[in-house]
C-alpha positions as CSV (number, residue, x, y, z in Angstrom):
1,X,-29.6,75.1,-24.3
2,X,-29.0,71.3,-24.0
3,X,-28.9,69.8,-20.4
4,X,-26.0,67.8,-19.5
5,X,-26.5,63.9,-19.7
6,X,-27.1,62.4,-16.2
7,X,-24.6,60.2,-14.8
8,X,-25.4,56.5,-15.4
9,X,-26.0,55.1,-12.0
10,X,-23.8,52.8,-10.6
11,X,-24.1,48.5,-11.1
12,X,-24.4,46.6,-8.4
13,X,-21.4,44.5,-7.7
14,X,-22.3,40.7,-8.8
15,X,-20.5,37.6,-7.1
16,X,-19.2,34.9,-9.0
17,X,-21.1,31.6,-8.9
18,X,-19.8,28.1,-8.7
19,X,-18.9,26.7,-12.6
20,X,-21.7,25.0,-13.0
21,X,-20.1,22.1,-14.9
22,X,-17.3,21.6,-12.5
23,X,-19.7,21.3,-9.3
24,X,-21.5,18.2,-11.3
25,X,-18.0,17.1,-12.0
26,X,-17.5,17.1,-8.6
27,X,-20.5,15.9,-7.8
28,X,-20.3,12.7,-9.7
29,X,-17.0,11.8,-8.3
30,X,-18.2,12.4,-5.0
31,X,-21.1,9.6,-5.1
32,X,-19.3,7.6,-6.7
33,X,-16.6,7.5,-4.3
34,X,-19.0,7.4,-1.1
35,X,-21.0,4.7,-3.3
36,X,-17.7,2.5,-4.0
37,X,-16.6,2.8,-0.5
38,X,-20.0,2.0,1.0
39,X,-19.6,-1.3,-1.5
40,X,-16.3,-2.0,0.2
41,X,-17.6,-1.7,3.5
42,X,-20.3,-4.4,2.9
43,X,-18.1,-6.8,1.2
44,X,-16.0,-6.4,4.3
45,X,-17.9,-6.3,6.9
46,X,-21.3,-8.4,6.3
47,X,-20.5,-10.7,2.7
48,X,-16.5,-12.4,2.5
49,X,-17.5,-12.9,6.7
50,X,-20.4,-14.1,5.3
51,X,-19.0,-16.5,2.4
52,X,-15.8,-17.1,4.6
53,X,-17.9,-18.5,7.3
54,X,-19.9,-20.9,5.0
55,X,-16.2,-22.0,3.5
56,X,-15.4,-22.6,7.5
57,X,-18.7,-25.0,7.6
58,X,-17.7,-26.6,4.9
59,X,-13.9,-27.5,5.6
60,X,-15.6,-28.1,9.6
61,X,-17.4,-31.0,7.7
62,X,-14.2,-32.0,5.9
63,X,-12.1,-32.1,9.4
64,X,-14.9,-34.3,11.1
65,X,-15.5,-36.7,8.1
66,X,-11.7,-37.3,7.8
67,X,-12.7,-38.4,12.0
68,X,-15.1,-40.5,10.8
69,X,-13.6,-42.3,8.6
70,X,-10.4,-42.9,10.5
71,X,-12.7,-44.4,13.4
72,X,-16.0,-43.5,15.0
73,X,-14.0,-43.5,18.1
74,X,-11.7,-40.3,17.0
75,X,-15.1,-38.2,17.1
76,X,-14.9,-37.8,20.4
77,X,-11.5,-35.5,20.7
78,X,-12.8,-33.6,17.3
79,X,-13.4,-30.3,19.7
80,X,-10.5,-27.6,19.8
81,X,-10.5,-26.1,23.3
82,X,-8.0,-23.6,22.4
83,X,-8.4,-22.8,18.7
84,X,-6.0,-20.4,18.4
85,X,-3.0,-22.2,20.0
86,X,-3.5,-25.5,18.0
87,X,-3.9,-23.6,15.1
88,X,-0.3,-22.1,15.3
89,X,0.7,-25.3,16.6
90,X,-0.3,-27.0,13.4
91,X,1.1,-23.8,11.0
92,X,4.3,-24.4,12.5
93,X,4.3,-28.4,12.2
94,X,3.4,-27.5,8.4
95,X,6.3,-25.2,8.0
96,X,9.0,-27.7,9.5
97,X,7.4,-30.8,8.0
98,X,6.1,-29.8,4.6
99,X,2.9,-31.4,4.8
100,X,0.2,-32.5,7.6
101,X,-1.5,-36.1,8.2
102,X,-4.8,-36.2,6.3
103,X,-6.9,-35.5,10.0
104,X,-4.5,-32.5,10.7
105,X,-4.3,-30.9,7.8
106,X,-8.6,-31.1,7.7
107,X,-8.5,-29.3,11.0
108,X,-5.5,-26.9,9.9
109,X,-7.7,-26.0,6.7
110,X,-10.9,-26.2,9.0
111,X,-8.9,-23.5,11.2
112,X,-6.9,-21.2,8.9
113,X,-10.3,-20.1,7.6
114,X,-11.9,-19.8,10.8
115,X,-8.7,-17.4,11.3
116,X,-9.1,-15.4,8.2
117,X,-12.6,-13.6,9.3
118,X,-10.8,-13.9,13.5
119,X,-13.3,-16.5,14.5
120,X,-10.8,-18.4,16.0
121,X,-13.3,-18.5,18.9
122,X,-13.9,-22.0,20.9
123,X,-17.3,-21.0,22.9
124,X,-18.4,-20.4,19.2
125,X,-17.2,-22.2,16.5
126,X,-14.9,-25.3,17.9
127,X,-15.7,-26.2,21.2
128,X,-17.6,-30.0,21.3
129,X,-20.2,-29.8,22.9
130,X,-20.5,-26.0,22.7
131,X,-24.2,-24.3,22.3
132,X,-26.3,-25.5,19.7
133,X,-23.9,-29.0,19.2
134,X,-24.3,-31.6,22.1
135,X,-21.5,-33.9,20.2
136,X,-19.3,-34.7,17.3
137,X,-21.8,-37.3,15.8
138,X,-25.0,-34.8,15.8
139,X,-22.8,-32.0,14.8
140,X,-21.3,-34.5,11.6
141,X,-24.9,-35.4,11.1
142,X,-25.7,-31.4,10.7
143,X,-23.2,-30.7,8.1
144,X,-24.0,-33.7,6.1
145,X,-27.4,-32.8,5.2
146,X,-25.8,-29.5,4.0
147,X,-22.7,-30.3,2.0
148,X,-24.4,-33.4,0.5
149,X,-26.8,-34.2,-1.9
150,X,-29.5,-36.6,-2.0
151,X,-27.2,-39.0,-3.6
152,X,-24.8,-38.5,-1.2
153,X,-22.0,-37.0,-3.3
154,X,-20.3,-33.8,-1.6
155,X,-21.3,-30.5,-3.0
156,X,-18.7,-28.1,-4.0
157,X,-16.8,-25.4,-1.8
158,X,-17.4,-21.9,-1.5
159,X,-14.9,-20.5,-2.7
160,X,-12.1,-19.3,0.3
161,X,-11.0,-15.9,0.7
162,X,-6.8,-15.3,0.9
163,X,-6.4,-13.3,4.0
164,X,-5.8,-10.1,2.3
165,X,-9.2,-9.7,0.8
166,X,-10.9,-8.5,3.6
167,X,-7.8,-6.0,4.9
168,X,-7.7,-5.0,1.0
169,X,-11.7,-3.9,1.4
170,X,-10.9,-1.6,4.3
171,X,-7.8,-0.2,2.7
172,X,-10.4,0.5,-0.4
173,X,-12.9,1.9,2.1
174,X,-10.3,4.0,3.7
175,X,-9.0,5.3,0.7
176,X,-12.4,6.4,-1.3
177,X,-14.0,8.1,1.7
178,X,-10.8,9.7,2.6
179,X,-11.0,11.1,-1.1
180,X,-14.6,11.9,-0.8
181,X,-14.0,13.5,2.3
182,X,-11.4,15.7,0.3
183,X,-13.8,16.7,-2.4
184,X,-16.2,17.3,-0.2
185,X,-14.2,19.9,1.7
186,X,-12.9,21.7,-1.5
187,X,-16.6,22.0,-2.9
188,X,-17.1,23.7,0.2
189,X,-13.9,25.6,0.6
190,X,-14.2,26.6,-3.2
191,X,-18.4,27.9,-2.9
192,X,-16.9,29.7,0.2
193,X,-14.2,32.0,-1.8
194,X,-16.1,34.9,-2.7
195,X,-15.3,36.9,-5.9
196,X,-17.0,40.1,-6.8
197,X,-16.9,42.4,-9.6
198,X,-18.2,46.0,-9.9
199,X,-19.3,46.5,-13.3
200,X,-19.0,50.2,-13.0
201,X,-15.5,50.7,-11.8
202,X,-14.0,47.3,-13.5
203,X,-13.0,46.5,-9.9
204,X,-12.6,42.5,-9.1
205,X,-12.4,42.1,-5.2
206,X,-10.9,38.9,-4.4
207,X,-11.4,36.2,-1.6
208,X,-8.8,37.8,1.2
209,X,-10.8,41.4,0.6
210,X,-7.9,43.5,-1.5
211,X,-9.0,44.0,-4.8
212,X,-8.2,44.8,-8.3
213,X,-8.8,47.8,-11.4
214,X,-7.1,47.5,-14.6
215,X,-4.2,50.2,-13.7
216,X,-3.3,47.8,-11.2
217,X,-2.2,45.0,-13.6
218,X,1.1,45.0,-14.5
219,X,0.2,42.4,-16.9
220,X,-2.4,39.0,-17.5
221,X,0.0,36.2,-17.6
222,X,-1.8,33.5,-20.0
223,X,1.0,30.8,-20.1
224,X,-1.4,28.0,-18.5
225,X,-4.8,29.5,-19.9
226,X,-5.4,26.0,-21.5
227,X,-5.8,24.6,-18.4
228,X,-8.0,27.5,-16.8
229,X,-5.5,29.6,-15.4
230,X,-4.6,32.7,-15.3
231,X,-1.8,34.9,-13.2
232,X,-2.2,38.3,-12.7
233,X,0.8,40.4,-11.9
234,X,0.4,43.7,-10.1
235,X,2.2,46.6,-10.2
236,X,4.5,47.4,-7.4
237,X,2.5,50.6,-6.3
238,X,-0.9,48.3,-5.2
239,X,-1.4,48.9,-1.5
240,X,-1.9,44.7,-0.7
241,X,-0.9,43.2,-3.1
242,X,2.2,45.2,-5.2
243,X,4.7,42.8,-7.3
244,X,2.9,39.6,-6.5
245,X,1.5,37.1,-8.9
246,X,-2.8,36.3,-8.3
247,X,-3.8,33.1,-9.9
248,X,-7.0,32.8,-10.6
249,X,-8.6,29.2,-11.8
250,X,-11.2,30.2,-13.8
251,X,-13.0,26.7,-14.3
252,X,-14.5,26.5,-10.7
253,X,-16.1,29.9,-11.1
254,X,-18.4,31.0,-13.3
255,X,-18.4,34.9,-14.9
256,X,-14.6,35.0,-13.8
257,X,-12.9,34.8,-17.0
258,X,-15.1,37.3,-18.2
259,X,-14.1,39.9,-16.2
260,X,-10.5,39.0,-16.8
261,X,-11.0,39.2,-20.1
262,X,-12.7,42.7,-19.3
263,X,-9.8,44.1,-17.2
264,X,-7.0,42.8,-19.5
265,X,-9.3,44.7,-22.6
266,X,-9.1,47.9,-20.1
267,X,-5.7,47.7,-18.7
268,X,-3.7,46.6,-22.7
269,X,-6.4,47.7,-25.2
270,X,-3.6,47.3,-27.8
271,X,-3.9,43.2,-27.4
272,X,-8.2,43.7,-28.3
273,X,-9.0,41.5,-31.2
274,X,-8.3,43.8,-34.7
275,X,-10.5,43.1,-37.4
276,X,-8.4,40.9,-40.1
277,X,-6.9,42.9,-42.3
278,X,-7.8,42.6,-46.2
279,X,-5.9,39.9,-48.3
280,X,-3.6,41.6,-50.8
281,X,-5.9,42.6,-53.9
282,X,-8.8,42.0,-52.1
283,X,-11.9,44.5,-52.2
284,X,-9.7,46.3,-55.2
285,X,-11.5,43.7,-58.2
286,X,-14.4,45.9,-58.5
287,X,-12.4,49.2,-58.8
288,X,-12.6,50.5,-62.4
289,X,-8.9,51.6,-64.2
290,X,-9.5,55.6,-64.7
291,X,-10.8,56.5,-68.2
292,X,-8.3,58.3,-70.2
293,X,-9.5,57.9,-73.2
């Protein structure tokens, strides 16, 4: 007598890894957000300061050339005690006026760019004699050997920054690591939902713990399956979850559409794939007419 086939033992339930392709996806876009708003952090912080504060030098040799030549004597009030008022004391003479004398409007220029990266700072940048400048004279001397040549033409500005372009580099910063800080917490948040399936049973536990066997589905809603999703509705009898809607992205999860695919196969076998049926005539050219002669 035949012995009765043993059982086949039961699978062990296998949890679905992160999509492969969209964790590289991620990934990417990740360094290249950190890497763009590390960029924007230099620019603003350490090079338009830096370029800003050679255009200041430069337009500081303007304001005390434009001294100069009006008289060596004017040298000597060519310090700004108080940059900050004089500068909005000049911006506002510009405004009601339309234009400055050729010394104030050096100093304004001198000044607006000083302003730009908030160097507006008289201990530092327009005090005379401050540290480092003992007067107007060796201070015009300085400047000279830099913005000239040897044939004693000027050299050409730096080009100035508008005052947005450093705000704009923070607003840049602020906005890619703020993204990157968003990717970074749905790569984690998305490895942390845990799928399972056992093989043996068909049974797909979800993230919050309830899970799901074919008999449960009421049907696989495919409506946005181009785009890697896929609804689930349950019957009304399922303990957790009866006459809700799951949606499932399969693209950040690798093995999930699978077993979708498996439990929809289960639960509607009537939508399985059919082999194509025959064309009309076809497979009927070989078959010989009966012989009644």
């Amino acid at each position: 007598m035949t012995e009765p086939a043993a059982p086949a033992p039961d699978q062990p339930a296998v949890r679905a890894p992160l999509m492969r392709r969209w964790a590289l996806k991620m990934g990417v876009f990740l360094v290249v957000l950190v890497g763009f708003g590390g960029w924007a952090l230099y620019d603003a912080a350490v090079l338009y300061p830096a370029r800003q504060r050679e255009v200041a030098s430069f337009l500081e040799y303007d304001y005390l050339q434009a001294l100069h030549q009006a008289g060596g004597a004017r040298l000597d009030s060519a310090g700004v005690a108080d940059p900050a008022a004089e500068f909005q004391r000049l911006a506002a003479l510009r405004r009601e006026t339309g234009s400055l004398g050729p010394i104030d409007n050096a100093r304004y220029k001198w000044l607006e760019a000083l302003a730009i990266i908030n160097a507006l700072d008289a201990q530092r940048h327009t005090a005379i004699p401050r540290e480092g400048v003992p007067d107007a004279r060796a201070r015009r001397n300085e400047l000279a050997q830099r913005w000239t040549v040897a044939s004693g033409e000027q050299r050409k500005s730096p080009k100035p920054l508008t005052r947005w372009d450093i705000p704009s580099q923070w607003l840049i910063l602020v906005a890619c690591w703020a993204a990157a800080g968003y990717m970074a917490l749905l790569i984690v948040r998305t490895a942390g939902r845990k799928y399972t399936w056992d093989p043996t049973r068909q049974r797909l536990t979800l993230p919050d713990g309830s899970s799901l066997v074919p008999a449960d589905l009421d049907d696989v809603d495919k409506r946005k399956w181009d785009k890697f999703l896929v609804f689930l509705k349950v019957k009304p009898g399922h303990e957790t979850l009866g006459g809700k809607e799951v949606r499932l992205d399969l693209y950040r999860h690798d093995r999930l559409e699978s077993w979708v695919l498996e439990m929809e196969r289960a639960a509607f076998p009537d939508r399985a794939e059919k082999p194509a049926e025959p064309a009309p005539g076809e497979g009927k050219a070989d078959a010989q007419p009966p012989n009644n002669g």
